[in-house]
LUMZA-277914 format. One record per atom (N, C-alpha, C, O): residue in three letters; atom name; x negated, z negated, y. Coordinates in Angstrom, 3 decimals, decimal comma. Atoms other than C-alpha are relative to their C-alpha. Layout:
BEGIN
pt residuo: ALA atomo: CA xx: X zz: Z yy: Y
...
***
This chain:
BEGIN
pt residuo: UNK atomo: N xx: -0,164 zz: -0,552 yy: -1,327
pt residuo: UNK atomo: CA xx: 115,113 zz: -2,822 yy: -12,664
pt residuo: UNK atomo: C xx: 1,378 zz: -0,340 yy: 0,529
pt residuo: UNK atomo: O xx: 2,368 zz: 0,031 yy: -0,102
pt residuo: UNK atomo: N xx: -0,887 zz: -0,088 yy: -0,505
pt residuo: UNK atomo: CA xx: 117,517 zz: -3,896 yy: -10,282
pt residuo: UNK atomo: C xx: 0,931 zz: 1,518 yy: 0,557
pt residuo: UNK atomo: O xx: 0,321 zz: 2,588 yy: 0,523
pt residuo: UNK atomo: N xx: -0,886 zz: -0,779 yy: -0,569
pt residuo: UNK atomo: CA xx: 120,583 zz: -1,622 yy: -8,737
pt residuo: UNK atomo: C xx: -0,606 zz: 0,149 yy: 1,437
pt residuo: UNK atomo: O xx: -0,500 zz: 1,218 yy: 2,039
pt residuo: UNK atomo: N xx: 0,324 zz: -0,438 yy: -1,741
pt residuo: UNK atomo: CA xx: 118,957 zz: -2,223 yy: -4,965
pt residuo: UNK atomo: C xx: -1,817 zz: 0,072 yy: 0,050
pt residuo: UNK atomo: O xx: -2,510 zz: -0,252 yy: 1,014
pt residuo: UNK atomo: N xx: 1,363 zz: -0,224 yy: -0,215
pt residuo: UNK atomo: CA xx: 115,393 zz: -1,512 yy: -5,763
pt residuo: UNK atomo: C xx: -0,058 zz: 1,534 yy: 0,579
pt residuo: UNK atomo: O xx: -0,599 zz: 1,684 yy: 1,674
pt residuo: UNK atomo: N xx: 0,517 zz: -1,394 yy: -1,293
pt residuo: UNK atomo: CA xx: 115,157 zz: 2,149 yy: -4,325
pt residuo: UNK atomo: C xx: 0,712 zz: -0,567 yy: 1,756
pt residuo: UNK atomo: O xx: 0,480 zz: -0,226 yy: 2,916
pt residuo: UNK atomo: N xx: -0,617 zz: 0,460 yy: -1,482
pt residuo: UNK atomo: CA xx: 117,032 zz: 0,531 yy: -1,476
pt residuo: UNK atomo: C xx: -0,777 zz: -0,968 yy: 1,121
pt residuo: UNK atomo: O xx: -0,467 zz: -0,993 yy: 2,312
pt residuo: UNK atomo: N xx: 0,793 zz: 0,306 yy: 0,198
pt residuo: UNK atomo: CA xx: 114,361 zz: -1,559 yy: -1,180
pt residuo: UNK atomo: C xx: -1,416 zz: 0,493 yy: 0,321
pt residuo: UNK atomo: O xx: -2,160 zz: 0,374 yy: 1,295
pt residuo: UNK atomo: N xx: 1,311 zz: -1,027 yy: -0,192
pt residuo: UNK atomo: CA xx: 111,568 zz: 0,433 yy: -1,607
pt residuo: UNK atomo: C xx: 0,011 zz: 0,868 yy: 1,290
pt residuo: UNK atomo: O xx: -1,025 zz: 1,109 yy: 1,909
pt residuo: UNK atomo: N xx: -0,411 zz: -0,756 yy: -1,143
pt residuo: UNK atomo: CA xx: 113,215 zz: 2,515 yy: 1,198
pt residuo: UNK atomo: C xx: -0,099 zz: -0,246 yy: 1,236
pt residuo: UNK atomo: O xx: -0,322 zz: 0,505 yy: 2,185
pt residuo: UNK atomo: N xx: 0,089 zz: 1,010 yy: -1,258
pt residuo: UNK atomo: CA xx: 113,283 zz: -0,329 yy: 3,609
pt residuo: UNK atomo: C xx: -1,241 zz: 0,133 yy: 0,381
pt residuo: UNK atomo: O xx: -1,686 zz: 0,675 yy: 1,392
pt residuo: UNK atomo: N xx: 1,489 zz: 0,132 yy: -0,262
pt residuo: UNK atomo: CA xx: 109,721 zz: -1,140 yy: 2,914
pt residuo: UNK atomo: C xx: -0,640 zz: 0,851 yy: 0,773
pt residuo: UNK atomo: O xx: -1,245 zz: 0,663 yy: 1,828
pt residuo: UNK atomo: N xx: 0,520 zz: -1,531 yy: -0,640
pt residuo: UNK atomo: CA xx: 108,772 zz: 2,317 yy: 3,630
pt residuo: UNK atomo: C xx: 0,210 zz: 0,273 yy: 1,469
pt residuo: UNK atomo: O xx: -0,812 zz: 0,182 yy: 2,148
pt residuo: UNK atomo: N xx: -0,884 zz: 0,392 yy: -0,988
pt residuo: UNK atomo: CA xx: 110,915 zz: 2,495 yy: 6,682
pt residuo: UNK atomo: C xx: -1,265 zz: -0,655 yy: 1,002
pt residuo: UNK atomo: O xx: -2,123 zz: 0,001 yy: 1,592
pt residuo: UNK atomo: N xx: 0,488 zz: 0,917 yy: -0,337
pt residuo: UNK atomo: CA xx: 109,383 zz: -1,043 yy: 8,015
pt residuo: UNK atomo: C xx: -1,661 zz: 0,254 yy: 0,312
pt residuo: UNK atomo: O xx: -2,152 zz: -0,227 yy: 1,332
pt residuo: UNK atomo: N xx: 1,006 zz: -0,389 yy: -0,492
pt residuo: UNK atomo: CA xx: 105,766 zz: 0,514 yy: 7,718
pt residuo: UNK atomo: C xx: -0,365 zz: 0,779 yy: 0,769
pt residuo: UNK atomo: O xx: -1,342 zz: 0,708 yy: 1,515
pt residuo: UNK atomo: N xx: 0,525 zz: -0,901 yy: -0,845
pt residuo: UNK atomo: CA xx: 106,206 zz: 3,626 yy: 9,130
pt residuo: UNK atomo: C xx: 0,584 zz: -0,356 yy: 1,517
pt residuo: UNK atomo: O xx: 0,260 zz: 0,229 yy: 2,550
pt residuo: UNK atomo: N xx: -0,214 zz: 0,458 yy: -1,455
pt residuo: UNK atomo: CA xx: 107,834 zz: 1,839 yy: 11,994
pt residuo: UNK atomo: C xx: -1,132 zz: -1,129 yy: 0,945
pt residuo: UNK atomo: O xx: -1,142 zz: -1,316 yy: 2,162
pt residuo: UNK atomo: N xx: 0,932 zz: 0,900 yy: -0,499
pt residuo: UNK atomo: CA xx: 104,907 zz: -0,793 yy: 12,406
pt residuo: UNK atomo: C xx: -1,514 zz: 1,701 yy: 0,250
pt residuo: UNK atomo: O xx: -2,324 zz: 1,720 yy: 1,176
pt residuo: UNK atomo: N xx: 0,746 zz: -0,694 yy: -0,326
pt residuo: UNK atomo: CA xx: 102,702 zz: 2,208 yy: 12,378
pt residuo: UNK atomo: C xx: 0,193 zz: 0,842 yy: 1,226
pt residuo: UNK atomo: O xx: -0,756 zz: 1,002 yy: 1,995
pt residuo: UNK atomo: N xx: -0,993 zz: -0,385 yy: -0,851
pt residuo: UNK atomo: CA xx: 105,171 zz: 4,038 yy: 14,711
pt residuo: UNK atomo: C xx: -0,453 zz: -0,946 yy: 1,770
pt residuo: UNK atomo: O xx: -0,798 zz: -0,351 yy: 2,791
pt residuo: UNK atomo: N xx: 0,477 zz: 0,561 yy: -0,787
pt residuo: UNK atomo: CA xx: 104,398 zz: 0,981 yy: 17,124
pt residuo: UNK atomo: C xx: -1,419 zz: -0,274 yy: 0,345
pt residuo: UNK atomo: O xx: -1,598 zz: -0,444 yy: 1,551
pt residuo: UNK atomo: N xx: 0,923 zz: 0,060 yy: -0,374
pt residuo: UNK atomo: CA xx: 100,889 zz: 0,551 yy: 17,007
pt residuo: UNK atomo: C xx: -0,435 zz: 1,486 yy: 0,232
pt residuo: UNK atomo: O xx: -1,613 zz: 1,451 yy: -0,124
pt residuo: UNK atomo: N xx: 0,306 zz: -1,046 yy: -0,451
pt residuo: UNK atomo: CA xx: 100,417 zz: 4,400 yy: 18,089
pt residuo: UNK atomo: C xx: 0,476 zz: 0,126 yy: 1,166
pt residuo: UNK atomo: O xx: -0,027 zz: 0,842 yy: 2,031
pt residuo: UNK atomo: N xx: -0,717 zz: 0,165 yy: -1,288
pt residuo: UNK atomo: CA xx: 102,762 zz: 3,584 yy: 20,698
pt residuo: UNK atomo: C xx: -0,804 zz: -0,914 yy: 1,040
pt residuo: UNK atomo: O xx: -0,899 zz: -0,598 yy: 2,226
pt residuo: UNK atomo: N xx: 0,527 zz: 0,647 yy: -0,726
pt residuo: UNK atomo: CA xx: 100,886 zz: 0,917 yy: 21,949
pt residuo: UNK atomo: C xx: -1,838 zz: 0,766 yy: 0,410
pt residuo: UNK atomo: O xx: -2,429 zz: 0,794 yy: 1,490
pt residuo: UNK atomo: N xx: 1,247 zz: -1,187 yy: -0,663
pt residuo: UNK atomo: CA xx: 97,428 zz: 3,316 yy: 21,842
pt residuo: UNK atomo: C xx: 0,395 zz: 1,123 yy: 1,027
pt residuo: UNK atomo: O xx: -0,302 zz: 1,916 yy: 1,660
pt residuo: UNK atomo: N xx: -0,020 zz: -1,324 yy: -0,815
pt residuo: UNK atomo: CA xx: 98,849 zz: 5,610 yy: 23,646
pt residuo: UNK atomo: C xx: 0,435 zz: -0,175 yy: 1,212
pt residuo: UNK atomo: O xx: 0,329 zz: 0,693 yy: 2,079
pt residuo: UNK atomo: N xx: -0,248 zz: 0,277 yy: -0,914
pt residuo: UNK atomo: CA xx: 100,125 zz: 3,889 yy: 25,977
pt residuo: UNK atomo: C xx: -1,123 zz: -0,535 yy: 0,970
pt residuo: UNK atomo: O xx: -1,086 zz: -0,280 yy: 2,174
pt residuo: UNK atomo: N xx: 0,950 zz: 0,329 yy: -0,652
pt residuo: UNK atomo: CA xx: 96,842 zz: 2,116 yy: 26,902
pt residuo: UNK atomo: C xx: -1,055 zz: 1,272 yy: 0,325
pt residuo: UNK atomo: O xx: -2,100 zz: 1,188 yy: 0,971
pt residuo: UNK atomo: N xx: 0,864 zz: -1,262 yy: -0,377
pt residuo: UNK atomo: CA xx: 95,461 zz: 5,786 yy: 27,008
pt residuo: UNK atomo: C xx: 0,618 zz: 0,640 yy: 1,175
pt residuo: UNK atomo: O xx: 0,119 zz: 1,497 yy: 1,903
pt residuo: UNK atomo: N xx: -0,933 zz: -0,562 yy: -1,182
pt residuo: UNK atomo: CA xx: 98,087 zz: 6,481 yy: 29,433
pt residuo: UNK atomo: C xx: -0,367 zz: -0,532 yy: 1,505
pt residuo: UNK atomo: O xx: -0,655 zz: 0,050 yy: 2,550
pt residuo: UNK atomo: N xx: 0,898 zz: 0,868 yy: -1,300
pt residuo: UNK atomo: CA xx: 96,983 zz: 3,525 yy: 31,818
pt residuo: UNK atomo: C xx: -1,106 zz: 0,229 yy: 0,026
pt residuo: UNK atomo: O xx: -1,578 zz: -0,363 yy: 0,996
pt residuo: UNK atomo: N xx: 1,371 zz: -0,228 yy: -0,310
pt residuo: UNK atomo: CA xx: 93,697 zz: 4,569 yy: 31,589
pt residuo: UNK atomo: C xx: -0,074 zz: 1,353 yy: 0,951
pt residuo: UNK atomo: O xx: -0,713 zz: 1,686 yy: 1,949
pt residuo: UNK atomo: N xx: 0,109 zz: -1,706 yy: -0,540
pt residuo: UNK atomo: CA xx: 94,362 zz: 8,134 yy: 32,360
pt residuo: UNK atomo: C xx: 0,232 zz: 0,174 yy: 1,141
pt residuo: UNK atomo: O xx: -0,252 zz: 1,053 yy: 1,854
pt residuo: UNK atomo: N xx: -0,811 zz: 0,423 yy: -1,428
pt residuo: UNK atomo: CA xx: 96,474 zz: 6,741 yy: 35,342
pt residuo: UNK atomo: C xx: -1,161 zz: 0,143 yy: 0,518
pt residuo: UNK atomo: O xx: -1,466 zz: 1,032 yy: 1,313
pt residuo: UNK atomo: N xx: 0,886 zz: 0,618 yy: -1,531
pt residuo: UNK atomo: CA xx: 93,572 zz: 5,236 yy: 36,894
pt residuo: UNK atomo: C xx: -1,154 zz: 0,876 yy: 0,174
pt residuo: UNK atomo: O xx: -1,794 zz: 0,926 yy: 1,224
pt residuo: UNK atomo: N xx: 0,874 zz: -0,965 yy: -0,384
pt residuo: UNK atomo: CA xx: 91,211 zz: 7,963 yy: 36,116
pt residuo: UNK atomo: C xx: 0,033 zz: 1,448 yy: 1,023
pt residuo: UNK atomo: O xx: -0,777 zz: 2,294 yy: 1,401
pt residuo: UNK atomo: N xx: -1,003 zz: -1,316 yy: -0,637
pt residuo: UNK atomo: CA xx: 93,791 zz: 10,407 yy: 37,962
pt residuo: UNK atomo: C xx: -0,063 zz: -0,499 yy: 1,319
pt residuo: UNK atomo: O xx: -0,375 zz: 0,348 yy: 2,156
pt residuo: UNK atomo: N xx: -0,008 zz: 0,701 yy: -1,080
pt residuo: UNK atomo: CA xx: 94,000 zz: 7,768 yy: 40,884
pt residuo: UNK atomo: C xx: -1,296 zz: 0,087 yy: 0,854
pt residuo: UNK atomo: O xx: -1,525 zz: 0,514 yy: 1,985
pt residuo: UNK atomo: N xx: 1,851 zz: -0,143 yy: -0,195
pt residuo: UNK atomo: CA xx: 90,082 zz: 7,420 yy: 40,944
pt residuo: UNK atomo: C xx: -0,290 zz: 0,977 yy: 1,084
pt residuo: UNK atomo: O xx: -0,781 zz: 0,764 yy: 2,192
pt residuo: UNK atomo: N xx: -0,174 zz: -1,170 yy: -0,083
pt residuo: UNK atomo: CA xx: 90,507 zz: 11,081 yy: 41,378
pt residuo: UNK atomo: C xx: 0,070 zz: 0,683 yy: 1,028
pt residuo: UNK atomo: O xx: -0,750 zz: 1,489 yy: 1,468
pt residuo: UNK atomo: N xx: -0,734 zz: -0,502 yy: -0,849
pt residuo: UNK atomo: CA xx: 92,816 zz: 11,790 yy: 43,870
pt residuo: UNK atomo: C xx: -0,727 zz: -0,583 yy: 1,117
pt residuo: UNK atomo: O xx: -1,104 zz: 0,243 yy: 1,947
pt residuo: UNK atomo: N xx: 0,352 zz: 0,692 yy: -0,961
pt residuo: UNK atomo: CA xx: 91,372 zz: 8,994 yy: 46,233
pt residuo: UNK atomo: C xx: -1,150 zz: 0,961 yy: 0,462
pt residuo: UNK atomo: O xx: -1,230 zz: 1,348 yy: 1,628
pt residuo: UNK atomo: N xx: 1,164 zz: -0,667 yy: -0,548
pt residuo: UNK atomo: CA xx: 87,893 zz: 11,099 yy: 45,955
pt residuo: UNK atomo: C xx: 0,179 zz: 1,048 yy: 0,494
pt residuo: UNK atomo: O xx: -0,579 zz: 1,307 yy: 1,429
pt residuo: UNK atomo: N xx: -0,448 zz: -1,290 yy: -0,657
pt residuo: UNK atomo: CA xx: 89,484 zz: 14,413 yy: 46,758
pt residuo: UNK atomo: C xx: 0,598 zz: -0,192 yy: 0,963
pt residuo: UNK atomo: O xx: 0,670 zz: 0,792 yy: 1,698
pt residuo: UNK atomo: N xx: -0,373 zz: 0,241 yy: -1,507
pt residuo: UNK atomo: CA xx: 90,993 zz: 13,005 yy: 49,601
pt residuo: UNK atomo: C xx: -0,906 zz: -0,082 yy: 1,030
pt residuo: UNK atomo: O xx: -0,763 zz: 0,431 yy: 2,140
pt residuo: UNK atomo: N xx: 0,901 zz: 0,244 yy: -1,159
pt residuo: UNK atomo: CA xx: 87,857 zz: 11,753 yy: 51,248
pt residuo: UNK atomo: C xx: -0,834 zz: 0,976 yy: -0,373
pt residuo: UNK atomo: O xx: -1,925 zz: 0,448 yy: -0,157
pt residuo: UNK atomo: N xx: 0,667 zz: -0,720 yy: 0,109
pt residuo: UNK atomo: CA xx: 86,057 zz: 14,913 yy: 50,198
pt residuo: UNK atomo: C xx: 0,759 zz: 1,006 yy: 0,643
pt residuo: UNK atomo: O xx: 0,152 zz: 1,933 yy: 1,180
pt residuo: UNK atomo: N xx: -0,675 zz: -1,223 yy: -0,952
pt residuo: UNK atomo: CA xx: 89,024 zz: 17,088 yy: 51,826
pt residuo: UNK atomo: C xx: -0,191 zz: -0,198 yy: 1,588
pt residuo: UNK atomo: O xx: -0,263 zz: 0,692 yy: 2,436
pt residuo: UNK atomo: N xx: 0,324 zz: 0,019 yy: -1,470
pt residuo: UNK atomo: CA xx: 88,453 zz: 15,636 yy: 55,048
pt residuo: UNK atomo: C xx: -1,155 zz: -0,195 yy: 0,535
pt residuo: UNK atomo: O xx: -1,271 zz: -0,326 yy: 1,754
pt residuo: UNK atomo: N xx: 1,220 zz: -0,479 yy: -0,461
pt residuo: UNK atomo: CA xx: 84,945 zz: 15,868 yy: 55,125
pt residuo: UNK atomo: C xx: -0,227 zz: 1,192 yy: 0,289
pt residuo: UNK atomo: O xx: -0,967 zz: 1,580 yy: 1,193
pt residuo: UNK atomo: N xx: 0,414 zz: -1,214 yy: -0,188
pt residuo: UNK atomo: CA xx: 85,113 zz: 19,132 yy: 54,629
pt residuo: UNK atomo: C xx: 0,539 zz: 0,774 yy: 1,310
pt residuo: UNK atomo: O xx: -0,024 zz: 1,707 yy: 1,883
pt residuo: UNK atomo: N xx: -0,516 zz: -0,403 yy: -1,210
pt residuo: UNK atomo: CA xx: 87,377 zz: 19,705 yy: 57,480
pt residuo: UNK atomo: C xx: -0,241 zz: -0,421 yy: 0,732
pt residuo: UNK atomo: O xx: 0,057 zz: 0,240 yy: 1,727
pt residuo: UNK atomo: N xx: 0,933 zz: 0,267 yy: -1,048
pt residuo: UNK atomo: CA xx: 85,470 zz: 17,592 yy: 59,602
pt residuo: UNK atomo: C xx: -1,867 zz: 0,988 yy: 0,043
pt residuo: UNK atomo: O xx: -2,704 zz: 1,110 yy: 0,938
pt residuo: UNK atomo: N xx: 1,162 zz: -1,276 yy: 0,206
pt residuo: UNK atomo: CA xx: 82,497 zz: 20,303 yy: 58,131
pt residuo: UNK atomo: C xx: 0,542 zz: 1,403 yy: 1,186
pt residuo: UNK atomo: O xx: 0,279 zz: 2,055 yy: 2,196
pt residuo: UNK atomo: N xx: -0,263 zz: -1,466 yy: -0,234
pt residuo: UNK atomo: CA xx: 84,004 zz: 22,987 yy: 58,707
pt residuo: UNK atomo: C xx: 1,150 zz: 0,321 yy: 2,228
pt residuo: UNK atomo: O xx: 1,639 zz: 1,298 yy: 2,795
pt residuo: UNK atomo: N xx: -0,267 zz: 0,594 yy: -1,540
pt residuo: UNK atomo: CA xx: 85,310 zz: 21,665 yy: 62,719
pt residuo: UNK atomo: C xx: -1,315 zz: 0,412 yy: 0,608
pt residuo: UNK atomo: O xx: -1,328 zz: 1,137 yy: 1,603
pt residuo: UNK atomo: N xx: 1,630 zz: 0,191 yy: -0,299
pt residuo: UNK atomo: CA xx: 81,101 zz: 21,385 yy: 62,982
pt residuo: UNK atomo: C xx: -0,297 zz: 1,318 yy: 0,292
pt residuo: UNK atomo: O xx: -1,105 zz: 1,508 yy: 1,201
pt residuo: UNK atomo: N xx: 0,529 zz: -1,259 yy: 0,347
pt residuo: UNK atomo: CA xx: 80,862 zz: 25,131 yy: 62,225
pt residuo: UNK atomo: C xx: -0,306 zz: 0,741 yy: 1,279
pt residuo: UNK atomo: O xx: -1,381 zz: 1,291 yy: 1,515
pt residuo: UNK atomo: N xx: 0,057 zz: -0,050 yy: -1,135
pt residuo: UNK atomo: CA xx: 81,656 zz: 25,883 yy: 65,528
pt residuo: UNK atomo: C xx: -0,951 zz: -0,100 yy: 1,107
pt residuo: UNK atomo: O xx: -1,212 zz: 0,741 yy: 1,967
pt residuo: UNK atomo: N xx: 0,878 zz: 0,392 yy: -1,135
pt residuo: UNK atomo: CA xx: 79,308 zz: 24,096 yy: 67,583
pt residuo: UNK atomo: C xx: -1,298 zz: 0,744 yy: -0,164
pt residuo: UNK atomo: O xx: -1,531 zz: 1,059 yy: -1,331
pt residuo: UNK atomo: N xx: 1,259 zz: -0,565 yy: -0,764
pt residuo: UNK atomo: CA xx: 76,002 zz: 25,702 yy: 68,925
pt residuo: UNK atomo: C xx: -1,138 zz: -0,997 yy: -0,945
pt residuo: UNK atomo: O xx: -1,254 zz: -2,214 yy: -0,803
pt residuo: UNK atomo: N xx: 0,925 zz: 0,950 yy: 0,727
pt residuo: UNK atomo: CA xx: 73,235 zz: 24,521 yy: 66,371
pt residuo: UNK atomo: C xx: -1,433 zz: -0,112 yy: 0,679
pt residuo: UNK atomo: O xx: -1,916 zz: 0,956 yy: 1,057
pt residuo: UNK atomo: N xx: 0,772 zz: 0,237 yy: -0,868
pt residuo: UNK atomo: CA xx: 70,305 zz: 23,040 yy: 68,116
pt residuo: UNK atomo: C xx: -1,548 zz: 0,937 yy: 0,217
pt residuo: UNK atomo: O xx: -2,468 zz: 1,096 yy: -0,585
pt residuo: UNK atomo: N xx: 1,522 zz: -1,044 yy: -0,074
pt residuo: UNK atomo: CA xx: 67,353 zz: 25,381 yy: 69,400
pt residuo: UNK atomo: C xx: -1,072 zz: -0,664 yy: -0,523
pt residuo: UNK atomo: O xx: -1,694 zz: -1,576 yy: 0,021
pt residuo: UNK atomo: N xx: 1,470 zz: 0,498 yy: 0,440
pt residuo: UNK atomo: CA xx: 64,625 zz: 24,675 yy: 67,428
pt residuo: UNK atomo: C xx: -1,014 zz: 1,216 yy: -0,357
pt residuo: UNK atomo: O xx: -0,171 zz: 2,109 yy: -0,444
pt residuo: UNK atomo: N xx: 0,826 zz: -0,792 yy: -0,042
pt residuo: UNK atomo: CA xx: 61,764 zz: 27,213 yy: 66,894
pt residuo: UNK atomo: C xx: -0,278 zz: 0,145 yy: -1,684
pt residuo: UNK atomo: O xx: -0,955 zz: -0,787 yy: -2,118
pt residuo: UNK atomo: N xx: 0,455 zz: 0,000 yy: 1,260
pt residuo: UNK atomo: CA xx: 61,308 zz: 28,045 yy: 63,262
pt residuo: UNK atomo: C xx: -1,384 zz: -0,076 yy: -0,355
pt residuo: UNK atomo: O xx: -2,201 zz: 0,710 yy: 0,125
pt residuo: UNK atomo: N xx: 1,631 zz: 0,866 yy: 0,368
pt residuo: UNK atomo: CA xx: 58,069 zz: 26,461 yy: 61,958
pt residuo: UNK atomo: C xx: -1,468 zz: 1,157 yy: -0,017
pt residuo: UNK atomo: O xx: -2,586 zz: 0,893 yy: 0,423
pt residuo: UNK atomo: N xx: 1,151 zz: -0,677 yy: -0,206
pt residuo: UNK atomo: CA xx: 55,982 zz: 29,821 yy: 61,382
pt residuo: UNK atomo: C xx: -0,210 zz: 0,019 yy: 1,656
pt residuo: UNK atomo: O xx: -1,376 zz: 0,070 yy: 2,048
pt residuo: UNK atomo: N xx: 0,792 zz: -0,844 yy: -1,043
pt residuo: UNK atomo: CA xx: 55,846 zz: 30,653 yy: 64,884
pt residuo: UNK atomo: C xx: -0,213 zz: -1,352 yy: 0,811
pt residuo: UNK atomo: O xx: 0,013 zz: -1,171 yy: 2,007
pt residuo: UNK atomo: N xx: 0,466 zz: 0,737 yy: -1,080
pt residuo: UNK atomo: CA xx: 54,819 zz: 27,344 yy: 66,485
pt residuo: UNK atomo: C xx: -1,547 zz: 0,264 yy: -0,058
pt residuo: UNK atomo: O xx: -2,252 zz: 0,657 yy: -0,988
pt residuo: UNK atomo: N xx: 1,583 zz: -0,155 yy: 0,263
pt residuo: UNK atomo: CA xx: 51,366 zz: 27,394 yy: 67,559
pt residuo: UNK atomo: C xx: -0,982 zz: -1,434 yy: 0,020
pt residuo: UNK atomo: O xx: -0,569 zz: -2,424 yy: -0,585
pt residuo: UNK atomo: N xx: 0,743 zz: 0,724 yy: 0,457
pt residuo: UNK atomo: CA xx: 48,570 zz: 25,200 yy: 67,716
pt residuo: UNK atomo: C xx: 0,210 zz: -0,979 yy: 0,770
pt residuo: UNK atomo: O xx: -0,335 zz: -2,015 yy: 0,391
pt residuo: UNK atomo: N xx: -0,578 zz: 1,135 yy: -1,060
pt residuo: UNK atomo: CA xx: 50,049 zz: 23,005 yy: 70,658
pt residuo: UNK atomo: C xx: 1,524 zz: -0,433 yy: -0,054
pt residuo: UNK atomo: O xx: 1,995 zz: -1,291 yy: 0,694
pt residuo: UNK atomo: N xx: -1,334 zz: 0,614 yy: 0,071
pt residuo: UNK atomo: CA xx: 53,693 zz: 22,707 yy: 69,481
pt residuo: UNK atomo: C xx: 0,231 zz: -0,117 yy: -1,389
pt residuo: UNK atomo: O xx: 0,187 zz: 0,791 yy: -2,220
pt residuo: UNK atomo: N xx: -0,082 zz: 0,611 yy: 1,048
pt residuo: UNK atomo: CA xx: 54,315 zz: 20,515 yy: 66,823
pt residuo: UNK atomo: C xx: 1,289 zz: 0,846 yy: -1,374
pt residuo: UNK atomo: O xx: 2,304 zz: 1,485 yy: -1,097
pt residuo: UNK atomo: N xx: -0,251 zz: -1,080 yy: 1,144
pt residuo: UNK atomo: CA xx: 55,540 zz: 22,259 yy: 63,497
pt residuo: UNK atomo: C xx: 1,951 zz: -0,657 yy: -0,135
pt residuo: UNK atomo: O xx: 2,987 zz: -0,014 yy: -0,304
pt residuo: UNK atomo: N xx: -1,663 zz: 0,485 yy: 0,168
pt residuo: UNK atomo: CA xx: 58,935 zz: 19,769 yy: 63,347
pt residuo: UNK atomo: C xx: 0,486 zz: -0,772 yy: 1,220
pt residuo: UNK atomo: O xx: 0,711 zz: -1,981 yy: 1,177
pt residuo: UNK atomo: N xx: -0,097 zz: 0,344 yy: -1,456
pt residuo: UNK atomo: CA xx: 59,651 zz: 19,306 yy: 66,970
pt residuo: UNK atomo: C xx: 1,349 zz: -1,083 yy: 0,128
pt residuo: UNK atomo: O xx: 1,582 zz: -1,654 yy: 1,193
pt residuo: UNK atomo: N xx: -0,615 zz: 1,093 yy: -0,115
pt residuo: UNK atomo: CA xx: 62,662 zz: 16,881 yy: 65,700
pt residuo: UNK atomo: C xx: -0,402 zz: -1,187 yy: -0,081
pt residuo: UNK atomo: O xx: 0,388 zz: -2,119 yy: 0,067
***
């Protein structure tokens, strides 16, 4: 046995847990860009779902069109008069 074998051995050790160190780094990072774009995805849809709703809820307002509810038409006015 050499004098620099635990020194050695130490490195080694070292050297793996740093290659392992990097390839967790690099998973996690591509979980990161993913997450990005699933967050982006996201946001874009809640945007065009917030201003639907406030173009909904604008609608609420208006006078909804007279139509006759279907039991009481009779035998001369058609059951879906749209």
């Amino acid at each position: 046995m050499s004098t620099h074998e635990p020194g050695e051995r130490r490195l080694e050790r070292l050297e793996h847990v740093s290659g392992y160190s990097e390839r967790n780094i690099e998973i996690l990072s591509g979980e990161v860009a993913e997450l990005n774009r699933i967050i982006s995805a996201l946001t874009k849809r809640l945007s065009q779902l917030e201003s639907r709703l406030i173009e909904l809820n604008e609608r609420v307002g208006e006078e909804p069109p007279n139509v006759p509810p279907p039991h009481s038409a009779g035998p001369d006015i058609p059951k879906d008069p749209l």
